[in-house]
N, C-alpha and C positions, 0 to 999 in steps of 0.2 A: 504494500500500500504506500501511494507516497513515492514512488521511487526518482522523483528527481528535488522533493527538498531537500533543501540546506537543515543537519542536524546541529542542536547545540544543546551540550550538557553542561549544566553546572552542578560541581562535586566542590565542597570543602575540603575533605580528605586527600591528601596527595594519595595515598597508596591505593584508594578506591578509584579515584583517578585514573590512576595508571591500570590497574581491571579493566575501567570501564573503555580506555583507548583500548585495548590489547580485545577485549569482547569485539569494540567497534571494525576492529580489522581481520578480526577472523571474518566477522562475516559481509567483509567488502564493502564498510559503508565508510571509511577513514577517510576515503576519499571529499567526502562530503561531511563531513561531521567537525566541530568543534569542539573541544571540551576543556573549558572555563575552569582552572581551581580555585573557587573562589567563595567567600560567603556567599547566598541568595542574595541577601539581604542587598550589598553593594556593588552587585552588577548592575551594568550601563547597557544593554543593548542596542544598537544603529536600528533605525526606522528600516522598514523592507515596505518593498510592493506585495500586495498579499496579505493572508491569514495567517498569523502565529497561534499553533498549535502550542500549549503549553500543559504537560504532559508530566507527573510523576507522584512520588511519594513522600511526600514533605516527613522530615525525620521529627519524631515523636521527643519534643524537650520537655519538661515542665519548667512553670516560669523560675523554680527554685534556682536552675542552673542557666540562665538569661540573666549578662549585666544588664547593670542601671540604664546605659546608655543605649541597649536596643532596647529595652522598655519605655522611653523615654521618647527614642525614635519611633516606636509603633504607636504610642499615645497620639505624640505630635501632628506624623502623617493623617490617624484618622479624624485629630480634630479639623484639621485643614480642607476635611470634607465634610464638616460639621457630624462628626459621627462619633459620641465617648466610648472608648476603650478602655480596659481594663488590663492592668501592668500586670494580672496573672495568666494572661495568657500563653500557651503552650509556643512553642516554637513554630509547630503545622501551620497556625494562624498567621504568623509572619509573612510567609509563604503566602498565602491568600494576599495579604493586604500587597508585597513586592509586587505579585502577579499585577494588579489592577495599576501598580504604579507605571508598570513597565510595558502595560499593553494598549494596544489603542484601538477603538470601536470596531467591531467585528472579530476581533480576532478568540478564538474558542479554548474550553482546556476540560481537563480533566484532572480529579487528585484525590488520590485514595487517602484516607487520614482515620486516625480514630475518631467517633462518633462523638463525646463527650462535649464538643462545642455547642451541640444542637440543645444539651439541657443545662447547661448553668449559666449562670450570671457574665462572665468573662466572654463566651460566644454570642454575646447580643451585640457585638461590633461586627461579625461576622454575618450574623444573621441578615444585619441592615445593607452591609455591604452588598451578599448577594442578591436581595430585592432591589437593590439602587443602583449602584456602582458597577457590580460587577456580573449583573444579569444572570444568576440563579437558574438554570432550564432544567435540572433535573438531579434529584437525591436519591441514590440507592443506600439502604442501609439494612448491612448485614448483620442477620439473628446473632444472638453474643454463642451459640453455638457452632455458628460456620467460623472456624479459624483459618481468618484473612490471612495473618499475621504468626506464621504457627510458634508457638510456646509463648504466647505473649496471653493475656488474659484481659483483652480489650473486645468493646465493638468497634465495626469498620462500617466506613459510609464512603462510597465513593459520589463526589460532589460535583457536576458537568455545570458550567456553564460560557453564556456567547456576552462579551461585553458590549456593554448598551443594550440590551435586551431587559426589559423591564415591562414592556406588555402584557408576552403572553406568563400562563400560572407555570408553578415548577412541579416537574411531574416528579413525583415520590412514589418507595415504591419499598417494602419490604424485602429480602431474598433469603431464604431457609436453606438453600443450597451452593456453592459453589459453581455446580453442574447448570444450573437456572439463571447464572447471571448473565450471560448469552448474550449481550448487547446491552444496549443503555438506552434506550427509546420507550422501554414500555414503563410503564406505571398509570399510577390514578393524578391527574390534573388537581391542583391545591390551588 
């Protein structure tokens, strides 16, 4: 699918990094691929012609282990869109708000994250985002039985959405199985 985008990964980790180039070349995609070692948080990417597909699995922090100063930068940015955040937010969430910073109307994404933002207090910045900001189209979230995540003892939601899209409702959608998650189009209209 895709076979003549430009890829670009952003990895913190130098040594996953280097995996993820060495993955990239075994299966012939180096050629066209980037990979950024670098916080989320502080990448720049150049405007394209086109759709930015933004694509992954935002790493699970608690705010315990987030300095002052990206707490401070997640607050900031979301006041600047008139939307309060809360300095206990997970790191996933980051990730959301970068995404919206760094993309521009139309462009789509995808990101599988633990489900916990959808019920506390610290996910109502999140929440607004993607009715507003960052165009919400569709929530699937996995039974806390399907392990997304294996040995981890979380739920998982994966979270689609097209920015500027605020019309239409967000289609949600339970999954009991792995084998059933088959796509991301179906659910019940909210």
């Amino acid at each position: 699918m895709f076979p003549t985008a430009k890829l670009v990964a952003i990895e913190n980790d130098p040594v996953a990094a280097l995996m993820l180039r060495a993955n990239l070349n075994v299966r012939g995609w180096a050629g066209r691929a980037q990979v950024i070692t670098q916080d989320y948080r502080r990448v720049k990417l150049p405007r394209i012609d086109g759709v930015t597909a933004y694509i992954g699995n935002p790493p699970y922090v608690r705010h315990h282990d987030i300095g002052s100063a990206w707490k401070t930068w997640y607050a900031a940015r979301f006041a600047a869109m008139g939307i309060k955040a809360s300095a206990l937010a997970g790191l996933h969430l980051h990730f959301f708000l970068q995404t919206r910073l760094l993309a521009t109307i139309g462009d789509v994404g995808a990101f599988i994250t633990s489900a916990e933002w959808m019920d506390v207090n610290y996910g109502a910045a999140l929440r607004k985002l993607l009715l507003d900001e960052l165009g919400g189209v569709a929530l699937h979230v996995l039974e806390p039985t399907v392990e997304a995540f294996p040995g981890t003892a979380t739920t998982a939601a994966i979270t689609c959405f097209r920015v500027g899209e605020a019309a239409r409702p967000v289609r949600v959608r339970s999954v009991q199985q792995l084998s059933r998650l088959n796509g991301l189009t179906i659910g019940t209209d909210v």
